[in-house]
N, CA and C atoms as a LAMMPS dump frame, in Angstrom:
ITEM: TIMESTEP
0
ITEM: NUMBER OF ATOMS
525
ITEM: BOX BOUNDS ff ff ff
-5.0000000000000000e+02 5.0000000000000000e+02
-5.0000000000000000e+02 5.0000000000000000e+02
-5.0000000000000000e+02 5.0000000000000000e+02
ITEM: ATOMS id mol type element x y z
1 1 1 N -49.806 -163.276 -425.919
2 1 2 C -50.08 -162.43 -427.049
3 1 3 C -48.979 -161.377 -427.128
4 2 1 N -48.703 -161.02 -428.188
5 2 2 C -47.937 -160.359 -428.388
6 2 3 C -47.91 -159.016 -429.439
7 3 1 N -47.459 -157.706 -429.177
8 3 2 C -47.911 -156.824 -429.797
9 3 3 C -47.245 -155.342 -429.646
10 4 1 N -46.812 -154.767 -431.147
11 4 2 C -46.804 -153.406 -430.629
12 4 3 C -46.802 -152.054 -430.062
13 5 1 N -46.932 -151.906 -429.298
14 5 2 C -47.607 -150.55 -428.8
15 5 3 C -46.278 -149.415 -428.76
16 6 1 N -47.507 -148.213 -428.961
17 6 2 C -46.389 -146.72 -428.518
18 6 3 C -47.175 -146.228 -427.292
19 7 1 N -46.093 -146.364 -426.352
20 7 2 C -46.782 -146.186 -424.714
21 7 3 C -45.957 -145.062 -424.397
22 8 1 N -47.463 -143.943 -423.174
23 8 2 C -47.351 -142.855 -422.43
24 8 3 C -46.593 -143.326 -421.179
25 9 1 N -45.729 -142.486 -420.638
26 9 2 C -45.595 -143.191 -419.367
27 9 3 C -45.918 -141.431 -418.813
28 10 1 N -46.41 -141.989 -417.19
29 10 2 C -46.937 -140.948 -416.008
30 10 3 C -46.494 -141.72 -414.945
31 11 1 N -46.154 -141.099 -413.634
32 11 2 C -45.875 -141.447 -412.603
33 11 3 C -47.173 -141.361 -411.69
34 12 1 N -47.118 -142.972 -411.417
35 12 2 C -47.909 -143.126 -410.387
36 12 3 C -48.532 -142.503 -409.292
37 13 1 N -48.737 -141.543 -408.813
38 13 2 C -49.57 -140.829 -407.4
39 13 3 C -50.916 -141.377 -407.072
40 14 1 N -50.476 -142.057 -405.911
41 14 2 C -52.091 -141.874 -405.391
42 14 3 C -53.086 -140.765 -405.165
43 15 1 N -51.975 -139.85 -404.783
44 15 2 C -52.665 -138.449 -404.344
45 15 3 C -53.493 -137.442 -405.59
46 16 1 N -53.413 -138.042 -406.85
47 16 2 C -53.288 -137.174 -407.605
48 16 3 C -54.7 -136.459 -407.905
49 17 1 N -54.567 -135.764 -408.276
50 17 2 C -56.021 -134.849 -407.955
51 17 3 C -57.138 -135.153 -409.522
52 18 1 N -58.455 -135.74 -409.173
53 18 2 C -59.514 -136.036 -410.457
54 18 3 C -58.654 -137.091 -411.707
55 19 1 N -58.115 -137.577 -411.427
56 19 2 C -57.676 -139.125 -412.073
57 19 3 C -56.396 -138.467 -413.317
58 20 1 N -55.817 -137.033 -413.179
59 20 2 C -55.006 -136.444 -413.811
60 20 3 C -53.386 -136.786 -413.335
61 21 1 N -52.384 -136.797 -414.981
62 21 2 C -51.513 -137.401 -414.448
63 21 3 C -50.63 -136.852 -415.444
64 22 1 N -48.983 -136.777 -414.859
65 22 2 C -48.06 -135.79 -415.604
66 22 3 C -47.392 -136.639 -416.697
67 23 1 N -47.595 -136.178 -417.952
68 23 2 C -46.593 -136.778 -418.769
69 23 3 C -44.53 -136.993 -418.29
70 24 1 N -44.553 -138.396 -418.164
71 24 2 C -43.167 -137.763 -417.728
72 24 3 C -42.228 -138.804 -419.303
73 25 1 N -41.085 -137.12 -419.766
74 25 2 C -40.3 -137.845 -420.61
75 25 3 C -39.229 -138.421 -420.029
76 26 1 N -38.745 -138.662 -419.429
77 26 2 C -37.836 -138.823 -418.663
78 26 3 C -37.646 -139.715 -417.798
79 27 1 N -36.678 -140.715 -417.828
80 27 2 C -37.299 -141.94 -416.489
81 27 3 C -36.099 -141.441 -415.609
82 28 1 N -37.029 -141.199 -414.121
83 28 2 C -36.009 -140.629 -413.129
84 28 3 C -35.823 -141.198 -411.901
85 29 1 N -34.944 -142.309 -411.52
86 29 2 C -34.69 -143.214 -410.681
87 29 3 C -35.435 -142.955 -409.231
88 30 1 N -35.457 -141.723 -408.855
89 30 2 C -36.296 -141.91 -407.376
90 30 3 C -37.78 -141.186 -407.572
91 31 1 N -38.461 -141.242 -408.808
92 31 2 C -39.82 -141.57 -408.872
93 31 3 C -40.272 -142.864 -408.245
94 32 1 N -39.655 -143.983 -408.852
95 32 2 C -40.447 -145.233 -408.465
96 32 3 C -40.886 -145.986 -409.982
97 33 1 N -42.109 -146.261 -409.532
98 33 2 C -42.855 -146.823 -410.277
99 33 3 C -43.716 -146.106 -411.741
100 34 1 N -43.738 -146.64 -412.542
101 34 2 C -44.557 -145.48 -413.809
102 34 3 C -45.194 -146.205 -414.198
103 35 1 N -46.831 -145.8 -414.974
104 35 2 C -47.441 -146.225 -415.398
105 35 3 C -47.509 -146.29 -417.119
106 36 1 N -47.357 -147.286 -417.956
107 36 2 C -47.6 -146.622 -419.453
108 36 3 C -48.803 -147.502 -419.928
109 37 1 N -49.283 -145.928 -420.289
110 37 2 C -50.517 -146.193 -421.073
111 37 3 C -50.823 -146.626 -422.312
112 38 1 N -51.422 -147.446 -422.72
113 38 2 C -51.004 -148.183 -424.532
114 38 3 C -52.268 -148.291 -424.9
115 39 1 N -52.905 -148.327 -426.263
116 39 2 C -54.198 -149.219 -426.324
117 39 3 C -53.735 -150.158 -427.365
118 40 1 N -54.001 -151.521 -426.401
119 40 2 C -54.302 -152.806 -426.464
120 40 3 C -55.353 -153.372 -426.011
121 41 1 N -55.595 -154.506 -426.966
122 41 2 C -56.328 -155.544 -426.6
123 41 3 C -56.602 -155.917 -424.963
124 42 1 N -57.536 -156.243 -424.505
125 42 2 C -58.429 -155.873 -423.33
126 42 3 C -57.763 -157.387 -422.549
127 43 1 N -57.273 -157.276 -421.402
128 43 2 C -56.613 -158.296 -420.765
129 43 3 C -57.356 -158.557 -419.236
130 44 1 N -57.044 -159.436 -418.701
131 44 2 C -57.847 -159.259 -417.478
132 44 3 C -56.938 -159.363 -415.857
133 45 1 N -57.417 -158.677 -415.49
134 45 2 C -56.311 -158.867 -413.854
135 45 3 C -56.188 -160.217 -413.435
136 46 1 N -54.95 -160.313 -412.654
137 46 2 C -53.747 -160.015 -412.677
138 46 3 C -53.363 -160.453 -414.32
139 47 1 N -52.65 -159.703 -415.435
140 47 2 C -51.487 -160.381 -416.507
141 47 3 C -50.444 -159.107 -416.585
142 48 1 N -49.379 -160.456 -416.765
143 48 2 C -48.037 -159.621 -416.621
144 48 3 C -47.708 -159.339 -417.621
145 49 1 N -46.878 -158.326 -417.534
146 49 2 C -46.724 -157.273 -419.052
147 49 3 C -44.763 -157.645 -418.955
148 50 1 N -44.275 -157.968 -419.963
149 50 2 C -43.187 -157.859 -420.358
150 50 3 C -43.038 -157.107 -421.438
151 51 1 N -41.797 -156.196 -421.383
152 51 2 C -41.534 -154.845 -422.479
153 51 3 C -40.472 -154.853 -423.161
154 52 1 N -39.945 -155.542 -424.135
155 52 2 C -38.751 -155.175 -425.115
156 52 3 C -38.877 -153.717 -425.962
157 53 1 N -37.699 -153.755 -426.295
158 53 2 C -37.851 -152.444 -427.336
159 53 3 C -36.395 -153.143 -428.273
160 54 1 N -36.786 -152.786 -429.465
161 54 2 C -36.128 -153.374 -430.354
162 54 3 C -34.187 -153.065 -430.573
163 55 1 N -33.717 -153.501 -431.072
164 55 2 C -32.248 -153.102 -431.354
165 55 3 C -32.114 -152.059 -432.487
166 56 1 N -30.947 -151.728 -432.608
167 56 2 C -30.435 -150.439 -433.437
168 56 3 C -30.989 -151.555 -435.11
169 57 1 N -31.287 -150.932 -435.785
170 57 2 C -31.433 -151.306 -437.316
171 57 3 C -32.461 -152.721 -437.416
172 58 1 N -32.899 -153.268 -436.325
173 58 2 C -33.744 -154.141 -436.466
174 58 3 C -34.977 -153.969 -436.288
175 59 1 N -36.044 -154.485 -437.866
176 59 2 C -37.151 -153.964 -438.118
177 59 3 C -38.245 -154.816 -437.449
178 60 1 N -38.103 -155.952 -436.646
179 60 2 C -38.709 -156.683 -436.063
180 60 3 C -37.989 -157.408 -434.803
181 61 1 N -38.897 -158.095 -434.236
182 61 2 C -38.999 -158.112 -432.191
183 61 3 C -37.708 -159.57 -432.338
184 62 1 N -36.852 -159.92 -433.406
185 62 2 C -36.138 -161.478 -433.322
186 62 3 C -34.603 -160.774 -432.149
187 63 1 N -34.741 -159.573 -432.686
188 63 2 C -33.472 -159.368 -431.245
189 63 3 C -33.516 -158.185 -430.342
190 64 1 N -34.602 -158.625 -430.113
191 64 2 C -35.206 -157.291 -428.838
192 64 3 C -34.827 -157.038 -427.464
193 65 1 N -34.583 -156.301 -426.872
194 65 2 C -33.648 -155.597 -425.495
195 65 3 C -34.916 -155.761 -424.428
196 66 1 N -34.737 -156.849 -423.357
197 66 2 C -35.204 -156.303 -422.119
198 66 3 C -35.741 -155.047 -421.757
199 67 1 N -36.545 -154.392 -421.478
200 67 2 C -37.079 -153.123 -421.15
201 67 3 C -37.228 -152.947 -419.75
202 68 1 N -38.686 -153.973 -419.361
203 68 2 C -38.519 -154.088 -417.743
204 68 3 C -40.006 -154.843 -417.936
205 69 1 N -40.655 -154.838 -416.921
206 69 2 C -41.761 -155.96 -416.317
207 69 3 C -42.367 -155.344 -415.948
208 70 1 N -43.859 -155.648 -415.32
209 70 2 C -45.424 -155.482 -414.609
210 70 3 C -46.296 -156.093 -414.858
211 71 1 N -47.545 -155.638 -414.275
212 71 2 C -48.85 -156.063 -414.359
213 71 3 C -49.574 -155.204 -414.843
214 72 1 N -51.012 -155.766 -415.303
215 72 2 C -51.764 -154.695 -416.158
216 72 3 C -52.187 -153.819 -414.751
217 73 1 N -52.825 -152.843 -414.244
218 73 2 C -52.986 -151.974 -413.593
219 73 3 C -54.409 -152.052 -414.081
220 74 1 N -55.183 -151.655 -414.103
221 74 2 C -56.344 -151.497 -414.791
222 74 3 C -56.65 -151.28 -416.187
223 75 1 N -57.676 -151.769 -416.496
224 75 2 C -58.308 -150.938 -417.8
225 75 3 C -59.255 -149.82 -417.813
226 76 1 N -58.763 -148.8 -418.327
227 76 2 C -59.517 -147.523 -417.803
228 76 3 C -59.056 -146.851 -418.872
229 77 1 N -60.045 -146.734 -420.003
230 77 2 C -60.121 -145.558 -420.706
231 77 3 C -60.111 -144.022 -420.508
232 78 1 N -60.769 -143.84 -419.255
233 78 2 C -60.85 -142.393 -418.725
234 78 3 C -59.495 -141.593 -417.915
235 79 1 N -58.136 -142.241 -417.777
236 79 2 C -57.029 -141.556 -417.33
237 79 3 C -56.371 -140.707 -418.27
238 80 1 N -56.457 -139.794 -417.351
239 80 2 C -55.883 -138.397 -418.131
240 80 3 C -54.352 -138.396 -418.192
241 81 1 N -53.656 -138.439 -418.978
242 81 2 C -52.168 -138.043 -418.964
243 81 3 C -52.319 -136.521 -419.561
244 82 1 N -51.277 -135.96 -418.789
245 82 2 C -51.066 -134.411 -419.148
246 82 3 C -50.127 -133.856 -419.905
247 83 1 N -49.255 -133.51 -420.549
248 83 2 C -48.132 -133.013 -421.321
249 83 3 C -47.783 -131.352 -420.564
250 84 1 N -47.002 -130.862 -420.01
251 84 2 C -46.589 -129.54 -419.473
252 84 3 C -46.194 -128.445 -420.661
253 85 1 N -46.814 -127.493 -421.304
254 85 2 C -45.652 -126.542 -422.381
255 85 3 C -45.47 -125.324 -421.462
256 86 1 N -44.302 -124.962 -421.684
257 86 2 C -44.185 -123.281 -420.81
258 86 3 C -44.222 -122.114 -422.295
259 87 1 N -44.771 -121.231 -422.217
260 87 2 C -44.7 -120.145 -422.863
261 87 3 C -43.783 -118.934 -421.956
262 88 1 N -42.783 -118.8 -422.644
263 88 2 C -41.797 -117.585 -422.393
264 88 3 C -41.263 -116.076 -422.893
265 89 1 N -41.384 -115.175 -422.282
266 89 2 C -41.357 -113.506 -423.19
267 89 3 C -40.504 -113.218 -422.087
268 90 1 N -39.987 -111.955 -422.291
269 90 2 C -39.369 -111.23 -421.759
270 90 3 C -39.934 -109.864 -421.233
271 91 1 N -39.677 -108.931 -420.142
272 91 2 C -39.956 -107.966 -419.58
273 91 3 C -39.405 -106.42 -420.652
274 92 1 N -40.072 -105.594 -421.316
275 92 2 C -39.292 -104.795 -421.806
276 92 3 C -39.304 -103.631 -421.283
277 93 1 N -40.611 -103.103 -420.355
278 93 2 C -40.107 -102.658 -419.349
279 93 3 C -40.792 -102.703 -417.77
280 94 1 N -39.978 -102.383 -416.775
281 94 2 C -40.39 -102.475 -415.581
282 94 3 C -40.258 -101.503 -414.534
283 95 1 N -41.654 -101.212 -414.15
284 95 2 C -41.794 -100.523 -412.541
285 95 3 C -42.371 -100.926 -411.551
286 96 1 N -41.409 -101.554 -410.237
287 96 2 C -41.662 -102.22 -409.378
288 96 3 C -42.508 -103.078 -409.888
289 97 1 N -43.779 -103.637 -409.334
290 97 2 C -44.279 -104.905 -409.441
291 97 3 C -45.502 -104.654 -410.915
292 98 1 N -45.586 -103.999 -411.927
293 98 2 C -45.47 -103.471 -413.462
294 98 3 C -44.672 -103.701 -414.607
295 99 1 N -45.095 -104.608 -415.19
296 99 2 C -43.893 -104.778 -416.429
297 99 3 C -44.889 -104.708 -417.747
298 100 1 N -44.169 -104.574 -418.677
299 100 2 C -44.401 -104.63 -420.041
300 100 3 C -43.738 -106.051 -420.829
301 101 1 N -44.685 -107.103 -421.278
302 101 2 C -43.71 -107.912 -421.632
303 101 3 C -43.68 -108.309 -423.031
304 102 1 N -42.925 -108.623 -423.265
305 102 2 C -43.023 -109.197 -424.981
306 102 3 C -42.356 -110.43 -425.559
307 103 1 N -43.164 -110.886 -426.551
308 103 2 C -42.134 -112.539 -427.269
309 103 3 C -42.838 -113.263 -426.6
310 104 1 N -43.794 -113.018 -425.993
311 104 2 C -44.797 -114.213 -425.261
312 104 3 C -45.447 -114.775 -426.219
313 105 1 N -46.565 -113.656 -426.669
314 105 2 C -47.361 -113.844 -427.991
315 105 3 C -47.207 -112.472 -429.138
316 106 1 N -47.939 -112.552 -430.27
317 106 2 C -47.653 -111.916 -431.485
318 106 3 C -48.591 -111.203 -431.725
319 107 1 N -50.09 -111.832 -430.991
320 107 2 C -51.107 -111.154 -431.342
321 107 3 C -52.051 -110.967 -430.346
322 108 1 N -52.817 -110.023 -430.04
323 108 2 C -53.712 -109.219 -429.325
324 108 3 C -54.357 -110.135 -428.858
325 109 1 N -55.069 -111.249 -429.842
326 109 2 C -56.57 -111.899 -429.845
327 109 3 C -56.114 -113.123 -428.773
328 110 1 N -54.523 -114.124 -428.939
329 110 2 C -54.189 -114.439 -428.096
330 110 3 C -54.128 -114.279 -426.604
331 111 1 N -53.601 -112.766 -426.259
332 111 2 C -53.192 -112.099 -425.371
333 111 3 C -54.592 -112.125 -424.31
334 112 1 N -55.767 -112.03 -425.213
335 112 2 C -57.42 -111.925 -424.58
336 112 3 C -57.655 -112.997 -423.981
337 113 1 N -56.944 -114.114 -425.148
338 113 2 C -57.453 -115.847 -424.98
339 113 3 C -57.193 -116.277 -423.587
340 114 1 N -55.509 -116.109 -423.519
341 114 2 C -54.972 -116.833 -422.166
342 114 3 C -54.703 -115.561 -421.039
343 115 1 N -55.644 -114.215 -420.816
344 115 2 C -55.243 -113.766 -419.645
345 115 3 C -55.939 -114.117 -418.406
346 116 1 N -57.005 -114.64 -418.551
347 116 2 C -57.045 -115.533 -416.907
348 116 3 C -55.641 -116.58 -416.537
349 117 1 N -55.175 -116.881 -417.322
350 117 2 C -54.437 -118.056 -417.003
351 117 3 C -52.907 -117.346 -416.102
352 118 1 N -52.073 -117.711 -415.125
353 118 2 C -51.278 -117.45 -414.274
354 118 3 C -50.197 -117.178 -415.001
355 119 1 N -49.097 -116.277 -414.538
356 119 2 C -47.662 -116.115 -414.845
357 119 3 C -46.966 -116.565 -413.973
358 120 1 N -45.551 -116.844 -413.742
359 120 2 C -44.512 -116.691 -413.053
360 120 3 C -43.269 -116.043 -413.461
361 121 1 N -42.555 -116.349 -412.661
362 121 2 C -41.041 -116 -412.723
363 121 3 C -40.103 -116.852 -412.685
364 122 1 N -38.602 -117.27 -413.419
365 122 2 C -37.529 -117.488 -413.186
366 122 3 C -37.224 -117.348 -411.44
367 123 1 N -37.499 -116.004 -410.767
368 123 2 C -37.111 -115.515 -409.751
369 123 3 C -38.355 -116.076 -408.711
370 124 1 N -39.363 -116.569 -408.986
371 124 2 C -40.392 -116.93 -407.952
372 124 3 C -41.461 -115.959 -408.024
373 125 1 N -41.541 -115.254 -409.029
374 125 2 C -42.971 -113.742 -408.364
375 125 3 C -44.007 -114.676 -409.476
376 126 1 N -45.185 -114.44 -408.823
377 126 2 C -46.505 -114.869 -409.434
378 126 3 C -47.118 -113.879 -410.14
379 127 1 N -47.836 -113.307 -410.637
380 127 2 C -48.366 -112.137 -411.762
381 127 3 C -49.63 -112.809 -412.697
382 128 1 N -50.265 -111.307 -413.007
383 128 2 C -51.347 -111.995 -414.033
384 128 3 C -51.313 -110.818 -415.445
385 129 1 N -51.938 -111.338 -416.332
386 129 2 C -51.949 -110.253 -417.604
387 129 3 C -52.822 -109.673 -417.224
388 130 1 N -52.726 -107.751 -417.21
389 130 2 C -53.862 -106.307 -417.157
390 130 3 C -54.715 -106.449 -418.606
391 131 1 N -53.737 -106.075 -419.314
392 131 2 C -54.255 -105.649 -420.954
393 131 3 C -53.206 -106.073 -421.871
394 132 1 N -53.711 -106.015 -423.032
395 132 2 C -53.025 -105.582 -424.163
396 132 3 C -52.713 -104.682 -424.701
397 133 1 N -51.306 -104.524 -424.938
398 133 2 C -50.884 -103.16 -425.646
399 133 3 C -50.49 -103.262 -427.426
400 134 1 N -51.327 -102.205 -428.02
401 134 2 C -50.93 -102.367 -429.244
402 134 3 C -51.182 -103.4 -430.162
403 135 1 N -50.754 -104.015 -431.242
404 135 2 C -50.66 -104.722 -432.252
405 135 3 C -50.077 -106.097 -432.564
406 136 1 N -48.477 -105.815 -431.787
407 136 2 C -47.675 -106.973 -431.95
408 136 3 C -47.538 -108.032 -430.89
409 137 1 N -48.209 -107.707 -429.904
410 137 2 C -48.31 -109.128 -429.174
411 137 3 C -47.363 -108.703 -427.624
412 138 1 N -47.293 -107.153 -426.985
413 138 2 C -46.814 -106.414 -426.081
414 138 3 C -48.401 -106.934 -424.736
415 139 1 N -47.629 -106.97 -423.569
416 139 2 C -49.389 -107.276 -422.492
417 139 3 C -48.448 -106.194 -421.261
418 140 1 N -49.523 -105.852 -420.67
419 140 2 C -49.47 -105.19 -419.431
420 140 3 C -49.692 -106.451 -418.364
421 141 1 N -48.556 -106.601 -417.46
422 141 2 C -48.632 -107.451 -416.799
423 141 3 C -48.505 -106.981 -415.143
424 142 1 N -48.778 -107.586 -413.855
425 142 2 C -48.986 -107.164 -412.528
426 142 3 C -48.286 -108.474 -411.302
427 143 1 N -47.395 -108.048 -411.162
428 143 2 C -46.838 -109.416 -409.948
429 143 3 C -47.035 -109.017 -408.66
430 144 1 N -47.103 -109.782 -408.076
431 144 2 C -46.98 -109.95 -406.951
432 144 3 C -45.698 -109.063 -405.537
433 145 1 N -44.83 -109.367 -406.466
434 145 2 C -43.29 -108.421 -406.004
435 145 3 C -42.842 -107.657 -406.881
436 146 1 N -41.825 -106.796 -407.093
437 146 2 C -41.342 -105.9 -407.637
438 146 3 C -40.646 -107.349 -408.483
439 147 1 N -40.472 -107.188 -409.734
440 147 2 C -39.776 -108.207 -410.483
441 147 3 C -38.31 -107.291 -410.797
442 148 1 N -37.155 -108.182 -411.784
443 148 2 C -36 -107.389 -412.214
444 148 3 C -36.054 -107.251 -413.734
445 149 1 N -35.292 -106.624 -414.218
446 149 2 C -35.346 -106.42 -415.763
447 149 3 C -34.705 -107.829 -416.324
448 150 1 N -34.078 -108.167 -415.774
449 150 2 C -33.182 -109.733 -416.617
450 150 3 C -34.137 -110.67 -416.429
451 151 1 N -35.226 -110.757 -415.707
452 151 2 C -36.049 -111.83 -415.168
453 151 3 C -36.992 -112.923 -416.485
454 152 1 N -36.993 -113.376 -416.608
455 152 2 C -37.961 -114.228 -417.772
456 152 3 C -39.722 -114.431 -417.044
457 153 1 N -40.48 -114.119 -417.938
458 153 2 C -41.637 -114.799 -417.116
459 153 3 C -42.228 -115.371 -418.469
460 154 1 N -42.619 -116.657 -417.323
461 154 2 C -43.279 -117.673 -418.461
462 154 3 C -44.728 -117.877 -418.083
463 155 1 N -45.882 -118.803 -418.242
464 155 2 C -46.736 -119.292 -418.759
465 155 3 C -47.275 -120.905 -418.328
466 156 1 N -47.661 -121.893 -417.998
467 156 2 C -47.531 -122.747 -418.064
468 156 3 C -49.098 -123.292 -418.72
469 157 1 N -48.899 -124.012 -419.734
470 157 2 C -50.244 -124.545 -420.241
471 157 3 C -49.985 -126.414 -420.413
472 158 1 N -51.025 -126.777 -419.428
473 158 2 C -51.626 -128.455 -419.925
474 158 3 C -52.315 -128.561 -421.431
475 159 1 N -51.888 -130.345 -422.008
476 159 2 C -52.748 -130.288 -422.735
477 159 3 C -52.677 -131.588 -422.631
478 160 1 N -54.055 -132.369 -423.156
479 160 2 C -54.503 -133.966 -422.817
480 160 3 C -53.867 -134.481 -423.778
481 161 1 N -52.775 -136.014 -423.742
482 161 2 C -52 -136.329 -424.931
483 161 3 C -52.946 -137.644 -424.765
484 162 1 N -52.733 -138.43 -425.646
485 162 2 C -53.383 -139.627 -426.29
486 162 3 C -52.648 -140.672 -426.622
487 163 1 N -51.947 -142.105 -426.374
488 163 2 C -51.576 -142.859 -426.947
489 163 3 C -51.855 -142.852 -428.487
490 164 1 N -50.621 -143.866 -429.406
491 164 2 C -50.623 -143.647 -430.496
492 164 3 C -51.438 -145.292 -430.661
493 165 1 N -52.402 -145.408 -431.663
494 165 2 C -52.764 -146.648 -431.937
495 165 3 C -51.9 -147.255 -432.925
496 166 1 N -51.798 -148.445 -432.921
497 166 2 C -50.79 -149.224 -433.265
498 166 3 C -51.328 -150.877 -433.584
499 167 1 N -52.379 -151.119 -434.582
500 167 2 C -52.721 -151.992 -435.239
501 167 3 C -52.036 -153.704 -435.667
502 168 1 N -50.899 -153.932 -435.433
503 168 2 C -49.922 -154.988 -435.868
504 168 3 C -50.365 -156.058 -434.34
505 169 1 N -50.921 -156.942 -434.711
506 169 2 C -50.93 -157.776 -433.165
507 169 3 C -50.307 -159.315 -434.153
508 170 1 N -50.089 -159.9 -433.305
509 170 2 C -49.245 -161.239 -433.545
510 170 3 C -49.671 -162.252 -432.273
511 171 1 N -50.081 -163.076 -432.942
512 171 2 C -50.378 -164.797 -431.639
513 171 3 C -48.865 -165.077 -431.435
514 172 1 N -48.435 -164.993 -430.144
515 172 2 C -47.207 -166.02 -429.763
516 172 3 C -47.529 -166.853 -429.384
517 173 1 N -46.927 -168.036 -429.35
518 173 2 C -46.623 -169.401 -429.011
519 173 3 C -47.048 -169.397 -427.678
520 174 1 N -47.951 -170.024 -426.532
521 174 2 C -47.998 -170.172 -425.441
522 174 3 C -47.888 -171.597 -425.136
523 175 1 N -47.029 -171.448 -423.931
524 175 2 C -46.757 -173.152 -423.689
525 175 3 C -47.659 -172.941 -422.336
């Protein structure tokens, strides 16, 4: 059978913690192995998966590029792939492990939303948001170490991505 798909890829871990798994864009030679996630038609263990991806200007699979090979891995609706975004502001001002930061967010109601959630540093210091200051989206923030004025601190937020469905299936020829 033969068919379409727009596939997630995540790197394999056994270790990985509650069946969660990192979006990776990037294929990076000493990962290993990756998993991509597609929804297709329901196959049964062991079938081997062969992957073309099409040529420059060609609108169909008649001169399609090698990709690479596998087996189905399971069928499991319930795997989480993750997507990473960083949110980034700047320090506008700082005393010892006290900063003022801004360009993170714009608005107050935000600032409320995500202050449980962790900071870091460019430089390694960990920190959390105190308060909000003002109107435009300024937070009172608290690290761990004395931070520097050039320092960036960012944010890191997950969010659950989804394969794209992809409807076009085609019978190939089986000998």
């Amino acid at each position: 059978m033969r068919y379409t798909a727009s596939a997630l890829f995540s790197a394999e871990h056994r270790s990985s913690v509650n069946n969660k798994h990192k979006l990776e864009r990037y294929w990076q030679p000493e990962t290993g192995y990756y998993v991509a996630s597609v929804y297709a038609p329901i196959k049964y263990l062991p079938a081997p998966v062969l992957a073309f991806m099409p040529q420059d200007g060609a609108s169909d699979y008649s001169a399609a590029a090698y990709v690479g090979s596998g087996q189905v891995m399971s069928v499991n609706a319930e795997r989480i792939v993750l997507k990473r975004l960083t949110l980034s502001g700047l320090p506008f001002r700082v005393h010892k492990r006290h900063a003022v930061v801004r360009f993170m967010f714009h608005n107050p109601a935000d600032i409320t939303w995500f202050k449980k959630a962790g900071l870091w540093t460019k430089h390694g210091r960990r920190g959390n948001i105190k308060e909000s200051l003002g109107t435009h989206g300024y937070m009172k923030c608290v690290f761990n170490q004395p931070i520097q004025q050039h320092d960036t601190i960012c944010m890191s937020l997950y969010k659950r991505v989804f394969p794209v469905w992809k409807s076009n299936l085609t019978q190939a020829i089986e000998f």
